[in-house]
C-alpha positions in Angstrom: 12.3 15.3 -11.5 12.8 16.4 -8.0 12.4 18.9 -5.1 15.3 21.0 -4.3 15.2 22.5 -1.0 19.0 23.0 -1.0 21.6 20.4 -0.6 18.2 18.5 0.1 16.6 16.6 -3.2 13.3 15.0 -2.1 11.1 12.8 -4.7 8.0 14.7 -6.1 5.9 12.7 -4.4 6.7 14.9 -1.1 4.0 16.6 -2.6 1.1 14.5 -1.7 3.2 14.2 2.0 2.9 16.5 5.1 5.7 18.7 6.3 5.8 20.6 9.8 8.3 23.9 9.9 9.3 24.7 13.0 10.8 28.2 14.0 11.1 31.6 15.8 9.9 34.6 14.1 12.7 35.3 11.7 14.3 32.4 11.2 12.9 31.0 7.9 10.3 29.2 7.6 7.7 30.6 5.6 11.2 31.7 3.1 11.4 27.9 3.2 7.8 27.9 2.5 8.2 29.4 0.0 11.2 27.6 -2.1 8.9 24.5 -1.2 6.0 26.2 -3.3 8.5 27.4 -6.4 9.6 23.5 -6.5 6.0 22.4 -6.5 5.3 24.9 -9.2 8.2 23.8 -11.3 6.7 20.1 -11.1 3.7 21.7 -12.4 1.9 20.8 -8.8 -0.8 23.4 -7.7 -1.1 24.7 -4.6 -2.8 26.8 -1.9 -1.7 29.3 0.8 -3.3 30.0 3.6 -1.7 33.0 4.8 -3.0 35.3 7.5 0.4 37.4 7.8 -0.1 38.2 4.0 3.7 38.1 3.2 2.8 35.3 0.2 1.8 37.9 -2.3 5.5 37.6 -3.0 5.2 34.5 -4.8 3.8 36.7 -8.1 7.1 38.3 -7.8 10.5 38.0 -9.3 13.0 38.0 -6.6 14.1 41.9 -7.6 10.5 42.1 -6.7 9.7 44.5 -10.5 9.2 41.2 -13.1 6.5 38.7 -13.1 7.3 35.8 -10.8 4.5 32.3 -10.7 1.3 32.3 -12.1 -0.7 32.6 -8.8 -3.9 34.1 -8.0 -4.3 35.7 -4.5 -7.1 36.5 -2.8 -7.5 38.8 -0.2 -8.0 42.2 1.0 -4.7 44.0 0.0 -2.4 43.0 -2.6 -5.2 40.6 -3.7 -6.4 39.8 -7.6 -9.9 38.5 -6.0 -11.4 40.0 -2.7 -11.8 37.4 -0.3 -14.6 37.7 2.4 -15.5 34.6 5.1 -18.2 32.6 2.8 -15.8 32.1 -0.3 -14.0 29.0 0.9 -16.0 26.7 -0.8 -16.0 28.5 -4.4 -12.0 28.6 -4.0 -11.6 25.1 -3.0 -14.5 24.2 -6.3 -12.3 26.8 -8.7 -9.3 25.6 -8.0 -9.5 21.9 -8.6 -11.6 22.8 -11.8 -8.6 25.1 -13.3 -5.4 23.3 -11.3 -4.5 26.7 -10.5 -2.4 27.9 -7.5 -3.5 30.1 -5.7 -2.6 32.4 -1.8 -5.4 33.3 0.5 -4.5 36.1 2.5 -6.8 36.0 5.5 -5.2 39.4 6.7 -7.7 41.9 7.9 -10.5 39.1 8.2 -11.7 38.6 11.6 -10.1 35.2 13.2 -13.9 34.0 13.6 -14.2 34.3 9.6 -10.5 33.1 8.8 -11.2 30.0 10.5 -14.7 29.8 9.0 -13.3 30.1 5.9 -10.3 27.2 6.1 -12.8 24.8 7.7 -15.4 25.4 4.7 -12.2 24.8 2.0 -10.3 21.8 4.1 -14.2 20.4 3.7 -14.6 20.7 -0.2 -11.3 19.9 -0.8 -10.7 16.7 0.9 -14.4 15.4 -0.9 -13.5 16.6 -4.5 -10.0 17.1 -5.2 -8.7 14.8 -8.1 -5.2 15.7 -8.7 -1.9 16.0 -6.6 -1.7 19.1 -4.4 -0.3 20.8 -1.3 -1.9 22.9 1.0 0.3 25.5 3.0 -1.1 26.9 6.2 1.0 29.6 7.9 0.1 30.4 11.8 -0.9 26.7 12.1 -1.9 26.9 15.7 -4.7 29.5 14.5 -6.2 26.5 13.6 -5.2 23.1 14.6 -4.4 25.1 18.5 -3.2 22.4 21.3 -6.4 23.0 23.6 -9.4 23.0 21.6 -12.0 24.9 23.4 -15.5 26.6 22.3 -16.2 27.4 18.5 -12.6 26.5 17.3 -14.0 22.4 16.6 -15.7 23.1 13.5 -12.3 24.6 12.4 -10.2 21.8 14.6 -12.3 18.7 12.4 -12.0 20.0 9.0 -7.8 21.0 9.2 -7.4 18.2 11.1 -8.9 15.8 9.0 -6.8 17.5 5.9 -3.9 16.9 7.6 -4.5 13.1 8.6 -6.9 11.7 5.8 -5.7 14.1 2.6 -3.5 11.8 1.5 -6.0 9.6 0.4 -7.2 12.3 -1.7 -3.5 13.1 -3.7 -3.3 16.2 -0.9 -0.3 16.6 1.3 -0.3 20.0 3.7 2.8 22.1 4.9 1.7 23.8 8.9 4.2 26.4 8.9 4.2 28.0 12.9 6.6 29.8 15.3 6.2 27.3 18.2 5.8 23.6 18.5 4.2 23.6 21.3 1.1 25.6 20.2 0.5 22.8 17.8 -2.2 20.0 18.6 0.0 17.4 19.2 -2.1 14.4 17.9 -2.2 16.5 14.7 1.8 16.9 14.6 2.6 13.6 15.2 0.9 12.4 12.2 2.9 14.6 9.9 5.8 12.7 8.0 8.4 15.1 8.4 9.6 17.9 10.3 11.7 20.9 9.6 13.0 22.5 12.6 14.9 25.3 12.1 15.9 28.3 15.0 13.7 27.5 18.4 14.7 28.1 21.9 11.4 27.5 24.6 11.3 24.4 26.8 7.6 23.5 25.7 8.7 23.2 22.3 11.4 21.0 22.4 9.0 18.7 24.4 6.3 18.8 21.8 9.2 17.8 19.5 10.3 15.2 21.6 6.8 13.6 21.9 7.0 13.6 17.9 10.3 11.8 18.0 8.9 9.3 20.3 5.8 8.5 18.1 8.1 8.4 14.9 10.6 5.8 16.7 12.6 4.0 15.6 14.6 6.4 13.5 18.6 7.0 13.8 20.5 9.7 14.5 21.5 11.8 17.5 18.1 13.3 19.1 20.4 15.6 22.0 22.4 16.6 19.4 19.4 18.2 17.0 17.6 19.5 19.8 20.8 21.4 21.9 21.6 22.3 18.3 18.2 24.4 17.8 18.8 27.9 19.9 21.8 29.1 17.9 21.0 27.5 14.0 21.4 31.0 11.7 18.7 31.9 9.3 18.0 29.4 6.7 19.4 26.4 8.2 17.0 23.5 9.5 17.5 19.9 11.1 14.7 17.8 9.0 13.5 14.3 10.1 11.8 12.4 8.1 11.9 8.6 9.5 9.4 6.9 7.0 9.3 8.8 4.2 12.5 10.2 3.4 14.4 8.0 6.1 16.7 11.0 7.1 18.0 13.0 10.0 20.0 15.3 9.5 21.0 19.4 8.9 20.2 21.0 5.9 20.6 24.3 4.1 17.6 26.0 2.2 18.2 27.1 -1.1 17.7 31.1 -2.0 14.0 32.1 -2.5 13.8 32.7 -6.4 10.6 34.8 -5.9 10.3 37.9 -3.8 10.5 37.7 -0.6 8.3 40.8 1.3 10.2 41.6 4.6 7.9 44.5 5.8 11.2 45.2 7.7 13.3 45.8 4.9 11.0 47.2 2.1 9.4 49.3 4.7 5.6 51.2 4.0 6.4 52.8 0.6 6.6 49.1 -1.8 4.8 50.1 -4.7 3.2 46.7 -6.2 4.5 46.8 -9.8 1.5 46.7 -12.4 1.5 43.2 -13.8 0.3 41.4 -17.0 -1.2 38.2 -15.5 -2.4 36.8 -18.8 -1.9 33.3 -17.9 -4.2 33.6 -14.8 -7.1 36.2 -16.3 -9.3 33.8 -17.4 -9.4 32.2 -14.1 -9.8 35.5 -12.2 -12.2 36.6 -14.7 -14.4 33.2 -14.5 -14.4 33.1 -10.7 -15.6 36.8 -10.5 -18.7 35.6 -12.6 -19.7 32.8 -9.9 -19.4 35.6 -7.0 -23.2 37.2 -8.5 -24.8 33.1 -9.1 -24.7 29.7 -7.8 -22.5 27.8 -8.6 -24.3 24.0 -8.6 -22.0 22.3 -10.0 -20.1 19.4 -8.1 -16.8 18.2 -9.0 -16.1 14.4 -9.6 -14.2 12.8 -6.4 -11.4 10.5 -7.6 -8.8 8.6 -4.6 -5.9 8.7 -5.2 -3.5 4.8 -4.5 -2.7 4.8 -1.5 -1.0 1.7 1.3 -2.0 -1.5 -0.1 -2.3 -3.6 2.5 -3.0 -6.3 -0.3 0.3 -6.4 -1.4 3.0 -7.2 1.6 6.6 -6.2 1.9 8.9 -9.1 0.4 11.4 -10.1 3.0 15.2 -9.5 3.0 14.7 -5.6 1.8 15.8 -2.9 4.2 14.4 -0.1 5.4 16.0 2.4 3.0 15.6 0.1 0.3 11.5 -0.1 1.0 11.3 3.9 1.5 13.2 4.1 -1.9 11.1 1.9 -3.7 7.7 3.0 -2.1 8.4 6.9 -3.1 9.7 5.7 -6.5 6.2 3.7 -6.8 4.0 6.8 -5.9 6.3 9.1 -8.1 5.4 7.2 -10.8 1.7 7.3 -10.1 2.2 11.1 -10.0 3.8 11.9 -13.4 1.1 9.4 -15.0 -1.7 11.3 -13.3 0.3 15.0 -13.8 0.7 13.3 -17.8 -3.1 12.8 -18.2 -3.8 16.3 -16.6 -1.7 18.1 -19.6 -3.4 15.9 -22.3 -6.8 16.7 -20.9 -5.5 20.7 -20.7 -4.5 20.3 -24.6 -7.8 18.7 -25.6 -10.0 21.2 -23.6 -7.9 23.8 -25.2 -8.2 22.4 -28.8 -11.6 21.9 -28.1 -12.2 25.5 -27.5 -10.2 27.2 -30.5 -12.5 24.2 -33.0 -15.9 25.5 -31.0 -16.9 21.7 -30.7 -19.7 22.5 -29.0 -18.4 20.7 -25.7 -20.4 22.3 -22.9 -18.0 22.6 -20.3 -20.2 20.0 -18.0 -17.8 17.8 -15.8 -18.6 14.4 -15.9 -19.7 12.6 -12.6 -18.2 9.4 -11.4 -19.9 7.4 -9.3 -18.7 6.3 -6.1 -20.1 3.3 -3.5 -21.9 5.0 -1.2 -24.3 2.0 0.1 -28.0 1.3 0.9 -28.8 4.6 2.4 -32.2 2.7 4.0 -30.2 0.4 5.6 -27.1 2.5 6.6 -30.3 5.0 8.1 -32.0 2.0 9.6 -28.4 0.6 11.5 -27.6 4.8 12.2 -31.2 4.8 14.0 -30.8 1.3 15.9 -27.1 2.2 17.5 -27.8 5.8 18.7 -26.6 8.8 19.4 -23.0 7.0 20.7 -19.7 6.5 19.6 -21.1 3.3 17.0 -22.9 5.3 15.2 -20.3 8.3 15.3 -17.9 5.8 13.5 -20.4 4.0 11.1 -21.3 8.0 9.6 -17.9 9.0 9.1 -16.8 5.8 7.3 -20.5 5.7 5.4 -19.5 9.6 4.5 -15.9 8.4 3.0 -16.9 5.2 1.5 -14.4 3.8 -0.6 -11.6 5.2 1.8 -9.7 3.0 4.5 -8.9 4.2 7.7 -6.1 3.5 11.0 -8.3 3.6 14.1 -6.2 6.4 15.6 -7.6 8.6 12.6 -10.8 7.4 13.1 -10.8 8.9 16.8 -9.1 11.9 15.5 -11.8 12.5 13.0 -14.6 11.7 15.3 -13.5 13.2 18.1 -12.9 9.6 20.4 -10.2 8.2 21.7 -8.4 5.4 19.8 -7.0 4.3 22.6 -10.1 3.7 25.1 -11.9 0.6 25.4 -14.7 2.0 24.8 -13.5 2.4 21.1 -12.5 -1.0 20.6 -16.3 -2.0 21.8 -18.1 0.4 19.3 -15.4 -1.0 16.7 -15.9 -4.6 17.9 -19.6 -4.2 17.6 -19.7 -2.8 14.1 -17.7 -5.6 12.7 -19.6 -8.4 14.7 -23.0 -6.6 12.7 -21.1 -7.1 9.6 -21.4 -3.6 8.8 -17.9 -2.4 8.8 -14.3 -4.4 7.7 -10.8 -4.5 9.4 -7.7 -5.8 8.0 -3.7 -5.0 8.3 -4.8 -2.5 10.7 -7.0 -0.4 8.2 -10.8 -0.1 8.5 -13.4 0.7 5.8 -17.4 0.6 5.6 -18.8 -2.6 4.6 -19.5 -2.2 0.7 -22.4 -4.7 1.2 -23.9 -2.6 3.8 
């Protein structure tokens, strides 16, 4: 099973990775977007757009744009199944890793104040519950993750930011789809594993996409090459690099879109949405409807996903390719076990259902370390309000999750790179309350 984007094939794992596409308005990257979603659909991985442009719609589309295309749900204020409004981004986040259902948010119409509100309250409840592989695509990236950070936008900044850099751990890989690379947070673009540049022509950019080369390095191929290369590619034609993961560089073409693809340009005002039978989403639509008039109190189970083992080292004598080849064939595997047990638990539910078994519907809570809160309270009290303390809480809050130190700054909001960081870290591991090996860092379990 793999991804075609073209005369690309990537391993279905890509979809736990993070992806960056790069390009002017026109050139095609929410069309590549959108192949990217019908691939993840065909490897029966869910996912969710954010889409403030509200061109995704499309998706539920055939590519004649008359027949019934994927199985999504989309909320919003036109077009939409479900109306959306500012305070729903938790319920979506909690519905969709209950059903494994994809699903677009179209934020068009909503105030920015409440778009963001929204996608910082579902990057939130996402990254604590979700329990199965799944990509997150967020057009108009900078919206969100911008590259100065000023006033309200760090409630917004934290929680995209933090899906971007720790989802992984959770089985969650993210696509930021914008029209400029330089309106992009840098430290969140670095940390992406590959990029997809397609048409670009400003200065800035191509700087913010050399600083991403530079953090990337070492990687081959011809850097003046791809980035004289970027002002004249036509439509549909990207340069991807993708050092570590896919250890490529080089130019690709995207596959056509087998969905519809709503060009407001060339469908004009009179597209008449055609009246569709979504039987295989009603039930969802229908249940989600109900938990808009009652609480919904519910908590779903959080379950990590394997990730880097730093327990296990890389033998010597095997290349670079060879490693990337084996570590993407490793977490493919993990995937089509975990996507396996996900239809077996679908077929029982379902059987369950048609016998009337009784079976309440209750999810069942796992348990997960979360230390001696009296003493975590006590060492929280004794540090301060300082950066010790900042650390300690976010790695208390993730318990069971390991951590680089530059996403430990990025999550916290302090530099990685100051001494003052290496004091708070040296401090909390010479209290014994916090644990550092092979560069990762995790909350004392004994704590």
């Amino acid at each position: 099973m793999e991804i075609n984007l073209g005369n690309l094939k990537m391993p279905i794992n890509s979809a736990t990775k993070t992806f960056a596409i790069l390009a002017k308005r026109g050139a095609g990257k929410t069309y590549t977007g959108a192949v990217l979603a019908e691939e993840f659909y065909k490897s029966n991985i869910p996912f969710v757009v954010f889409d403030p442009i509200d061109v995704w719609w499309g998706l539920k589309l055939k590519k004649d744009g008359k027949e019934k295309g994927l199985p999504v749900v989309v909320f919003g204020l036109e077009h939409a199944d479900i109306k959306l409004d500012r305070d729903m981004g938790r319920k979506i986040a909690q519905a969709v890793v209950k059903h494994n259902i994809s699903a677009v948010i179209s934020t068009f119409g909503l105030p920015k104040v409440a778009q963001r509100h929204l996608i910082a309250e579902f990057s939130d409840e996402l990254l604590n519950i979700n329990n199965t592989p799944r990509h997150i695509f967020i057009e108009e990236a900078h919206e969100y993750v911008p590259q100065k950070v000023m006033g309200g936008l760090g409630v917004c900044f934290n929680a995209v930011s933090n899906l971007v850099v720790m989802g992984r751990n959770r089985g969650i890989g993210v696509t930021l789809l914008n029209q400029r690379a330089a309106t992009l947070n840098k430290d969140v673009l670095t940390q992406v594993d590959s990029l997809i540049a397609m048409r670009s022509v400003g200065p800035q950019d191509r700087k913010a996409l050399t600083d991403w080369v530079e953090a990337h390095l070492p990687c081959q191929g011809d850097f003046d090459k791809f980035i004289n290369d970027l002002p004249a590619l036509p439509n549909g034609t990207a340069w991807i690099w993708s050092p570590e993961f896919l250890g490529i560089f080089e130019k690709i073409k995207i596959r056509e879109r087998e969905t519809f693809h709503p060009d407001r340009e060339k469908i004009g005002l009179n597209f008449i949405m055609p009246i569709l039978e979504q039987t295989d989403v009603q039930e969802f639509i229908s249940e989600f409807s109900k938990t808009l008039v009652k609480e919904d109190k519910n908590k779903n189970p959080i379950l990590a996903l394997t990730g880097n083992s730093p327990e296990h080292p890389v033998p010597s004598g095997i290349s670079d390719i060879e490693l990337i080849k084996i570590k993407n064939d490793y977490e493919t595997r993990i995937m089509q076990k975990d996507l396996e047990i996900r239809r077996k638990d679908e077929i029982i539910n379902a059987i369950k259902k048609v016998l009337g078994s009784g079976f309440d519907g209750k999810e069942m809570l796992i348990s997960t370390p979360s230390g001696n809160s009296s003493s975590l309270n006590m060492w929280l009290s004794k540090l301060g309000n300082q950066g010790t303390s900042k650390i300690l809480k976010f790695l208390a809050e993730k318990s069971g999750m390991k951590f680089t130190r530059s996403q430990i700054g990025l999550a916290t909001g302090l530099s990685a790179s100051s001494g003052s960081f290496n004091t708070y870290i040296a401090t909390l591991k010479r209290n014994l309350l916090i644990k550092e090996e092979n560069k990762l860092i995790w909350i004392n379990p004994d704590l």
